[in-house]
N, C-alpha and C positions, 0 to 999 in steps of 0.2 A: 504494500500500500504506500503509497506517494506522500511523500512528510511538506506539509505546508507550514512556512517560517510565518510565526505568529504575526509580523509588525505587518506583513501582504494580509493575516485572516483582519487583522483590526482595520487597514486601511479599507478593506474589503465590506467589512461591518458599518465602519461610519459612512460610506458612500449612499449605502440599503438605506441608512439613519436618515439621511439628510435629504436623497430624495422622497422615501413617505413623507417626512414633514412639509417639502413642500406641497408635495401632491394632497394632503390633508389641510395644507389653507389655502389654497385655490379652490379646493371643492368647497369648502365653508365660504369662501370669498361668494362664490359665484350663486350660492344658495341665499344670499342675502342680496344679492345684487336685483335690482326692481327688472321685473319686466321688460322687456325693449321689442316688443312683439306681439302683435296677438290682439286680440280684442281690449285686454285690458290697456292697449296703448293707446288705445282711439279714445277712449270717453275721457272729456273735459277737451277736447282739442275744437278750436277753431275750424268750419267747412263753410263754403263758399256755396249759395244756391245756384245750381243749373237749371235746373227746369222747376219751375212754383213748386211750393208744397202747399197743398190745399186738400186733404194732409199731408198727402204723398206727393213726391216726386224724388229730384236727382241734387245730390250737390258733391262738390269738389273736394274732397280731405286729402291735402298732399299726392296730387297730382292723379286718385284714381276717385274715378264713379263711383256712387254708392248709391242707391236705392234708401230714400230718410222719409221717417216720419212724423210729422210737429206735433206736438203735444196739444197744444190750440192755436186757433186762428190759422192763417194765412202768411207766407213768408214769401215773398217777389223774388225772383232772379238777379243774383249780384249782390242780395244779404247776407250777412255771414249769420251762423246758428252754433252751437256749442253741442257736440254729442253727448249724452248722458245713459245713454243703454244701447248696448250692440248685442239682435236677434239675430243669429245667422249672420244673412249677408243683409240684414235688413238695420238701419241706425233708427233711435229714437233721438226727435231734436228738438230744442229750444231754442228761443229766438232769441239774441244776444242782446 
């Protein structure tokens, strides 16, 4: 059997040591880190009306279509609305 000189098994040890730890705060890091995605990114953001909503129509939220619904009333084309619930592919909106 092959004799391994200690000061290579300890070098050997502390390298295993020191990547888990980092690999163990990056995963903590990233499980704390907010959303950057997903439905929970849209709501509270600024959309721009494309086509009225009365209650339904189309407005703009960083560069893509969305299919939105006002809450009440009436919103013209070229008002902005503030999303507040994302159905699907469907936004609930209020008028800013």
């Amino acid at each position: 059997m092959p004799y391994i000189e200690p000061w290579l098994l300890a070098i050997i040890i502390i390298i295993v040591v020191v990547f888990v730890c980092f690999a163990v705060i990056w995963g903590i890091r990233a499980h704390k880190r907010k959303v950057e995605a997903g439905k929970e990114d849209l709501i509270g953001k600024t959309a721009v009306v494309e086509i009225a909503l009365n209650p339904k129509g189309v407005v703009l939220v960083e560069g893509e279509r969305w299919t939105a619904v006002v809450d009440n009333g009436q919103v013209e084309p070229e008002e902005e609305v503030v999303i507040t619930h994302v159905d699907g592919l469907k936004l609930n909106v209020t008028k800013k």
